[in-house]
N, C-alpha and C positions, 0 to 999 in steps of 0.2 A: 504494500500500500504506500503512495504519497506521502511526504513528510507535510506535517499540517502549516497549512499557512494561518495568517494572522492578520487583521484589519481591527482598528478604531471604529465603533457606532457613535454618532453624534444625534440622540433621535430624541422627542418626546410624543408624548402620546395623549390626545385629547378624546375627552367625553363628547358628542353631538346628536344635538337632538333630532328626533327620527323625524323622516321625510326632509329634511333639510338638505340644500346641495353642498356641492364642496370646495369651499370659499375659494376667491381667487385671489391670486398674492402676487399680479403684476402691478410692480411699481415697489414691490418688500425688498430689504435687500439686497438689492444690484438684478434683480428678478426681471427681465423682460421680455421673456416668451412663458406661458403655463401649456405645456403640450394638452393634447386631447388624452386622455384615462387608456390604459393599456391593460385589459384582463388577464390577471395569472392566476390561475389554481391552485391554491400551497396546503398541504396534505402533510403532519406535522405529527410526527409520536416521541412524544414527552417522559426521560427516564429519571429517573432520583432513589435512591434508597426506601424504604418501608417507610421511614419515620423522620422523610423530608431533610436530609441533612446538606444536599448541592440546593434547594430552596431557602433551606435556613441561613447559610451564606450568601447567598443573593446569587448563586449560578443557578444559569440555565442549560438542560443539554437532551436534543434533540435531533432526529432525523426526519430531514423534511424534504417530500420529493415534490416538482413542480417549481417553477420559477428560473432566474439565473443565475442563482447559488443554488441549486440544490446540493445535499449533500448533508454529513452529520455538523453539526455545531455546538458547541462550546462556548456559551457568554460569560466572560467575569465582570465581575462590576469595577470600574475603574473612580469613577466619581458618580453625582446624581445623573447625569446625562449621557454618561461616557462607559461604553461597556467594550473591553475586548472579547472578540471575536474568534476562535480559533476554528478553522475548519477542516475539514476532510473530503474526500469524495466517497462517492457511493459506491459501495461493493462490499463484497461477502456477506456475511449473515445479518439481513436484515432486522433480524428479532437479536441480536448483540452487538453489545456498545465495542465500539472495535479496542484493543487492548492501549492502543496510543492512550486515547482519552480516558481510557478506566485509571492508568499511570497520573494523567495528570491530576484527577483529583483524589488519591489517595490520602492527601491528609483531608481530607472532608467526609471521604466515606468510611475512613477508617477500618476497612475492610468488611463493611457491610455490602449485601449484591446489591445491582444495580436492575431495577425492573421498570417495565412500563407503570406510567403511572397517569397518564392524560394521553388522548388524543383530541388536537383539534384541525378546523378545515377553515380555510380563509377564501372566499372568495376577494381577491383586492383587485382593485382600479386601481392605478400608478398614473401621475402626472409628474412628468419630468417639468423641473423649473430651469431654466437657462440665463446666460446672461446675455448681452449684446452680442457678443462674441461666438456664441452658441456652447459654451462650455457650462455644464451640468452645477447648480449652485446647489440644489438640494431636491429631495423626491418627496413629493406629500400624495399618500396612498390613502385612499376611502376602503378600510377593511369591514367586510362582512363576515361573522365570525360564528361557527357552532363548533362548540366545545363538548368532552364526553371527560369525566374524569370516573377512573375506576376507584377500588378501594370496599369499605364495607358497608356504603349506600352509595349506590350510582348517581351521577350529576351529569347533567343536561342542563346548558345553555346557549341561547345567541345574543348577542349583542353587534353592534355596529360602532367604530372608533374609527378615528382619525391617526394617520402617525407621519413626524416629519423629520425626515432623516438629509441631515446635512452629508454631502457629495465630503470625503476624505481632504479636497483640497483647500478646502471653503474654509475660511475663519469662520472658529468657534463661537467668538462674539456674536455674528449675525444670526443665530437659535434665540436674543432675545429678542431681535428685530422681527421674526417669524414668531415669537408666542405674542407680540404684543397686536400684530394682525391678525392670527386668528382669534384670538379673544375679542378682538374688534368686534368680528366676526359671527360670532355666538359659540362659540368650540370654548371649553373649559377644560382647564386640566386633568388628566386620568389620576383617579388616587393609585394606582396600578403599576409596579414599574413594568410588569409584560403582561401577555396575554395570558401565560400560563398561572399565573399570581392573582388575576383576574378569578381565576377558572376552582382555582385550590386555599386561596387566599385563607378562609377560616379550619381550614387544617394543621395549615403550619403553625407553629408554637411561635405567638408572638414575643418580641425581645422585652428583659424587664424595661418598667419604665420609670421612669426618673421621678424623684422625690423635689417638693420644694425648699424643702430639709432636710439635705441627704446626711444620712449616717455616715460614721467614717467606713464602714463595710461597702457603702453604696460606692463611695468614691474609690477607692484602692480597688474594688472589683469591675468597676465600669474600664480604668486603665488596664487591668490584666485581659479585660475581654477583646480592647484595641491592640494590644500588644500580639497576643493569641490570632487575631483575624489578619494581622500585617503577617504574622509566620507565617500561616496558610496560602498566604494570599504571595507572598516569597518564594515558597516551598512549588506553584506552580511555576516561575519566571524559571527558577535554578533548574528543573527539568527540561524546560523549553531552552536552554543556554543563553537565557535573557542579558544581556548587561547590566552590571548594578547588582542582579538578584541577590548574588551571594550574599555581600557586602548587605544589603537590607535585613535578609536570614537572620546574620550572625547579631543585626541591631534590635532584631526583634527579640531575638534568644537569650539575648545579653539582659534585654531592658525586663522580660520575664522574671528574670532570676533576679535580677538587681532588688525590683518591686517585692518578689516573694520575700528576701532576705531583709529589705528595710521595715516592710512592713507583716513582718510576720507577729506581731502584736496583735492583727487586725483578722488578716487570715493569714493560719498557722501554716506553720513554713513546714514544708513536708523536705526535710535535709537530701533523702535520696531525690526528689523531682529536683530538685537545684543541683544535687550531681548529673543529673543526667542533661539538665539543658544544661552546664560547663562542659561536661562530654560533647552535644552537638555544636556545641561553640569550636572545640578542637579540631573534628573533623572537615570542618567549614574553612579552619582558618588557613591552612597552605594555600588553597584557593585564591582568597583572597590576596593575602599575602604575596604572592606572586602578581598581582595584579597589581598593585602599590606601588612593589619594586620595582617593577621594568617602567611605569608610567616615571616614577621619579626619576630614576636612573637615565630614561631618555633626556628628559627635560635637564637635568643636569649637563647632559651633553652635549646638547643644543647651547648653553652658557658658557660652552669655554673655545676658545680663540682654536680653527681648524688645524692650525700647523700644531699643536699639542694632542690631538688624538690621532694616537698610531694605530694602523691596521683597521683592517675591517672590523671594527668593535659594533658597530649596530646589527651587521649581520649578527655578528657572535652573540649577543645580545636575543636577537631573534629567536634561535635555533634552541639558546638556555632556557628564556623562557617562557617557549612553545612545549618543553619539555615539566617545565615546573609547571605549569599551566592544566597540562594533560595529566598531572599525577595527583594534585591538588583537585578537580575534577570528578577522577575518579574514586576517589581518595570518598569525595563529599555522594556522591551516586548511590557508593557503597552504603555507606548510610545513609540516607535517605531510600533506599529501597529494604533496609531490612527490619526484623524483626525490632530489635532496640528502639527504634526511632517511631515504629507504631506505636509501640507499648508506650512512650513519651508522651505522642500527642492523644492517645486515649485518659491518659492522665490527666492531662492539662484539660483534656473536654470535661472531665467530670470536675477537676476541681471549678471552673467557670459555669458548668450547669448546677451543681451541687454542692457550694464553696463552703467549705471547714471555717466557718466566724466563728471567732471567738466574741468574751463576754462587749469587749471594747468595741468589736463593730458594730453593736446595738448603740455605742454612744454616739452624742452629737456630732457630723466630724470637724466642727471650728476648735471644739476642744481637745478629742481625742487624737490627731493627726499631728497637735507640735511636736508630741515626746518622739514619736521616728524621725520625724523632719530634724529635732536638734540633736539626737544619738549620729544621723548621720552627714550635719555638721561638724561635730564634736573630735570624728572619726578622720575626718578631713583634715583640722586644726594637730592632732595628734602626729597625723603622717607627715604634713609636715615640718613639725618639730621636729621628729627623725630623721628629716633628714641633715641638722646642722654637724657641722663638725666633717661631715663624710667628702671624700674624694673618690677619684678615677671610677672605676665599677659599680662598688658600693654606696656609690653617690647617685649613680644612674640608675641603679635597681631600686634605691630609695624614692627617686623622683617619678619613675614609672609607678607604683604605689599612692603616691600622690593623686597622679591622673586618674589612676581606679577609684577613688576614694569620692575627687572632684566630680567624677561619670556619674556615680552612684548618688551624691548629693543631688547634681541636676537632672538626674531623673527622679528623686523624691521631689521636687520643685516643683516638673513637671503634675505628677500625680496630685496632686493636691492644688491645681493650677485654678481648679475652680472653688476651692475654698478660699484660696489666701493670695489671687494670682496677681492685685497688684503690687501686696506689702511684699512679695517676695520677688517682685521681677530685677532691682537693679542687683540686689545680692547671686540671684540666678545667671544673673548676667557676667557678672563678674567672676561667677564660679565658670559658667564656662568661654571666660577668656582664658582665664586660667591650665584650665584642660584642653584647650585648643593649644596655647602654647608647650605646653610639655605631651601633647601628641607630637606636636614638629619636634621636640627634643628627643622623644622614641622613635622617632623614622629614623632621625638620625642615627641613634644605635643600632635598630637594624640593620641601617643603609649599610656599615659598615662592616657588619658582620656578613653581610651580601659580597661586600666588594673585594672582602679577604676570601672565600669561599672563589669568587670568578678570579682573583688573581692564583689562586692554588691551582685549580680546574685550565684555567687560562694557559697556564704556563704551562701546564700536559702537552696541551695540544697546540703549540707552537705560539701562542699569542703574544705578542708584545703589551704586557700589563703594565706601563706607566701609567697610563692616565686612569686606571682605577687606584693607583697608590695617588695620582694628584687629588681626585676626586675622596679618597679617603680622608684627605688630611684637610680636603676646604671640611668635610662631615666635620670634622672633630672640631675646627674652628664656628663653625655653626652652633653645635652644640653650647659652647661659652658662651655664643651670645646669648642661646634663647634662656638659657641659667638666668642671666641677666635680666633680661627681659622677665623671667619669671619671678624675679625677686621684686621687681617693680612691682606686679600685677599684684602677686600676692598682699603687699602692704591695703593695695587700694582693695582689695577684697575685705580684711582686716579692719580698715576703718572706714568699708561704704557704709550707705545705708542697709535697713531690715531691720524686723518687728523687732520689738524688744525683746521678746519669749525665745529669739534665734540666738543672743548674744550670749 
């Protein structure tokens, strides 16, 4: 089978009322031809787990024959408006989701099957909108719709909607200039985000809702469940070999554990799930890792005058790390396709559907939420203290310690954003200047230990390695600055503002 492709939807979807025609939008947005309605038949079977879980996520995933996509599909939600797309073509077992797509949503199904769960039938009219030029600005379809959902009482519906899907090349901006015509119009918003949702809508288990007095249980679990749906939502990019994914993965993975460990007060920190998301942080980070270094490593090379780099060093450069790249990769595949890393995210599902509160997250959370917030300032202020007096090595391990501590602080900051979010923004802010600076001071440790690793390697295989011994030595002189530089930041961290309960 075909390797899946992939498209941005830019679409929304209106309510209209029956017997009504279907507005015309020359003169909307750069709009100046509305073609005459083009009839497609689209014939659509709707698969999800028993107990709705690619629903619960906001995925859609279907096989739908008729039209000029046919073929399987795959929507993930991108933002309100914006859904990727992933598709396949049509072949083999019509009654099974082909194994690509079973793969990509495995942290969603969690190794639940995949079974029909709706079918429905769209008779649509399609008006292609143009612009002067005759190039395609956006499609607004008049859908007439009968729905079938299965299950343990049968559902039967039809309904009739609107939907306007902006053309891939078209600025996004102009969907407002389209809803504020059709509502001109008489068309109102769908509460709907698809058809399918339309069709199943009161089966799915609606998300909890928000208090106007949240507890501190409500707050610290609303973030784990954001944290949780970015991993998922990562977990497919890293399959597909997304750019970025990993790099997202490991910030989600991170920000998990960070939140369980600060606020394990609130809900109880289960020690083996924090081992196990450090575990997937491991496997994730060659990956990455290798990503960092060759982007840096180039760009350093780019800064230094041409008559000082010998030899083909970019090539050389290439070849290492296409190889670091590949094993890091596989490295992260490994896990993520196996047993360990299910049993992680079935965890993480139950602790977010059935979260372990303790007595404190029945409290208010303006009050219950300083004491993690200051334990893991406090924690911060400690590191570093440790690190006075220290040089060479131990100076650099100290200060990376630092940065973990800084991480961890600004992501309780985060967490608690909607309690205390503006007493604590300049202090947040400060915290991560701080950690921004002594990130550039750990690349620089790596970098070096990168450069000593290609200067050993290097010189096997015939390389003329000066200009990583140059590039070694500007590292080390960088590093002194950013010390510096961090020894500034930190004072102003030290005597900025924040609540007084922080100090």
């Amino acid at each position: 089978m075909a390797a899946p492709s992939s498209v941005i939807e830019r679409e929304r979807k209106y309510e209209i009322v029956a017997g009504s025609g279907v507005p015309r939008l020359v003169g909307v947005a750069g709009v100046e031809t509305q073609d005459d309605p083009v009839e497609q038949i689209l014939d659509a079977s709707y698969y999800d787990t028993e107990t709705f879980r690619l629903a619960r996520g906001g995925i859609t995933l279907r096989r739908r024959v008729g039209g000029h996509d046919a073929g399987w599909h795959l929507k993930l939600p991108v933002s309100a408006d914006e859904r990727q797309e992933i598709q396949l073509p049509l072949g083999g077992d019509p009654n099974k989701v082909p194994g690509r797509l079973r793969r990509l949503v495995r942290a969603y199904t969690l190794g639940e099957k995949l079974v029909p769960i709706a079918h429905l039938r769209t008779d649509r009219f399609a008006h292609r909108l143009a612009d002067g030029d005759g190039r395609t600005v956006a499609t607004l379809t008049d859908d007439h719709v009968t729905g079938e959902a299965g299950g343990e009482s049968a559902r039967l519906d039809e309904w009739r909607e609107l939907e306007l899907e902006l053309d891939p090349a078209t600025d996004p901006g102009r969907l407002e200039d389209f809803d504020r015509a059709l509502g001109e119009a008489g068309a109102s918003a769908s509460p709907w985000p698809s058809k399918l949702r339309r069709l199943i809508g009161d089966r799915v288990p609606a998300p909890p809702r928000g208090r106007k007095k949240p507890t501190a249980g409500d707050v610290v679990l609303t973030s784990l469940r954001e944290h949780y749906a970015r991993l998922r939502r990562a977990d497919v990019g890293v399959r597909l070999d997304v750019e970025d994914s990993v790099h997202q993965m490991r910030v989600a993975t991170r920000k998990l554990r960070s939140s369980l460990k600060t606020f394990g007060s609130v809900v109880a920190e289960d020690e083996t799930l924090t081992a196990e998301l450090k575990w997937l942080g491991q496997q994730l980070a060659p990956a990455r890792d290798a990503e960092v270094s060759e982007q840096r490593l180039r760009e350093q090379l780019d800064e230094i005058p041409s008559e000082l780099v010998f030899g083909p060093l970019r090539q050389y450069l290439t070849r290492y790390f296409a190889r670091e790249a590949e094993e890091g990769r596989t490295r992260a595949m490994a896990a993520l396709t196996g047993k360990r890393y299910r049993t992680l995210l079935r965890t993480l599902d139950t602790l977010v559907e059935d979260p372990p509160r303790t007595r404190r997250a029945r409290k208010p959370a303006k009050s219950a939420l300083r004491k993690p917030v200051r334990k893991a300032a406090a924690k911060l202020r400690r590191a570093e203290a440790a690190t006075r007096g220290l040089t060479g090595h131990e100076l650099e391990t100290a200060l990376h310690e630092v940065r973990k501590k800084a991480k961890r602080a600004r992501y309780a900051a985060d967490t608690v954003k909607p309690v205390y979010g503006k007493k604590l923004r300049q202090w947040r802010k400060n915290v991560k200047t701080v950690q921004g600076t002594l990130g550039e001071h750990q690349d620089t440790a790596v970098g070096r230990d990168v450069l000593h690793h290609l200067t050993i390697a290097g010189h096997g295989e015939g390389q003329n390695t000066f200009t990583f011994g140059l590039l070694y030595e500007r590292d080390a002189e960088t590093a002194e600055k950013l010390r510096r530089r961090f020894a500034g930041e930190w004072r102003r961290l030290r005597k900025g503002e924040r609540p007084g309960w922080l100090r």
